[in-house]
Structure formats: C-alpha cells, structure tokens
N, C-alpha and C positions, 0 to 999 in steps of 0.2 A: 504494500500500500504506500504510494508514492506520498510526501507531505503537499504537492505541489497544489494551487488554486485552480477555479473554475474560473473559464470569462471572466469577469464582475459584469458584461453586458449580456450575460443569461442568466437565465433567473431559475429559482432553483425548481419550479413549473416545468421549463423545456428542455433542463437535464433530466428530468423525470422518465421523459418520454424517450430517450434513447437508454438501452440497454447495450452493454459492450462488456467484451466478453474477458479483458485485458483487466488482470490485479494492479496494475500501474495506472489506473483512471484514475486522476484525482476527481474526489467529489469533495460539496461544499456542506459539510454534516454540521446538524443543525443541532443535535442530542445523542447522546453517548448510553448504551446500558449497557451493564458488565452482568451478566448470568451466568460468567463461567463457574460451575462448580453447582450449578443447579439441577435439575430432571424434570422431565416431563410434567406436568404441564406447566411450569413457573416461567420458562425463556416468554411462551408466548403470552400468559399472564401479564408479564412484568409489561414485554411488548407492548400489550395493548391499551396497559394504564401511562405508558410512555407516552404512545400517539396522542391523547386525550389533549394534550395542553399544547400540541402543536396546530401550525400552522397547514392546509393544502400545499403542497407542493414542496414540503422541507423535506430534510434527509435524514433517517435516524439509524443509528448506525448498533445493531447488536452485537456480542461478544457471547458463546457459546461452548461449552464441552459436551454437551449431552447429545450422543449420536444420533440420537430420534430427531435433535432440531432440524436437520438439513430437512425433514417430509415435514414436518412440524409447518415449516415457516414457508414451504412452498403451498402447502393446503391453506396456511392461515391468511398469505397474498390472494389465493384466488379467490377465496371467500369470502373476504373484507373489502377487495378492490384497491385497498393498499397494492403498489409494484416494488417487485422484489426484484431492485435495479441490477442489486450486484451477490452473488455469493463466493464467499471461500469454502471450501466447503475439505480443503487438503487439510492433513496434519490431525492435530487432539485437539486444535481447536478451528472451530468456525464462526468466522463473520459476516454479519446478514445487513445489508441497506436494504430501506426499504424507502419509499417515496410517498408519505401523507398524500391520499388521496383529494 
C-alpha cells in the first residue's frame, strides 16, 4: 500500500467508481478500523457501525485476521451497496476499502 495521494481534483465519489486491481493504488481513506485479532461476525459488525458516521463516497479502510472476512466483506458489499474498491486478501492478514455508498 503505497502512502502516495489521490488527484485533490477527484473527489472521493469518482474514485469510488473505479476499481483497480494494483496494491500500489493510492487511495484517499477517510477512517481506519483495526479488527485484527477478531472472528466472525465483529470485522463486519464493527464495519458497519464504522460507515454510520460517514460520509457517500468516503473511503474506509479495514484491517483483518479472521479468514472468513475475505467472503465476509464480499457478501456484506453486495448487500449493503457499499463497493468493495480494493482487497488484500495475501498473507495472515487482510485489508478491505470499501466506498460509502
């Protein structure tokens, strides 16, 4: 995950809308939750009281151990309409963006 910025003249709306398939996309993450070291069902729980206080079109970026989250957070995007921009999904842990509907 590169540190590097997005445009500042795109708005975090029409990064939304592009999905790329590259761990070196910088995104412009809006909220951070750490769930590593949690189980089923709390990543998405925690998720979901996450989004509440955001904004359409932010970026929120989760932090995972629990092997189940990789289906976890693909079922809880199509469900919610939240977009599940980007995944890591290699290694003991995984990190999930997701794009506030």
């Amino acid at each position: 995950m590169g540190t590097g910025k997005q445009n500042d003249t795109q708005s975090s709306a029409e990064a939304c809308v592009e999905v790329d398939e590259s761990p070196s996309r910088p995104f412009n993450i809006d909220k951070e939750i750490d769930t590593r070291g949690l189980n089923c069902p709390l990543p998405i729980l925690r998720t979901k009281k996450g989004l509440t206080d955001m904004l359409s079109g932010q970026i929120l970026k989760v932090m995972a151990t629990d092997p189940g989250s990789v289906r976890d957070f693909e079922a809880f995007a199509r469900q919610t309409g939240h977009q599940l921009v980007y995944a890591d999904t290699t290694g003991p842990e995984f990190v999930f963006f997701l794009c506030k509907r």
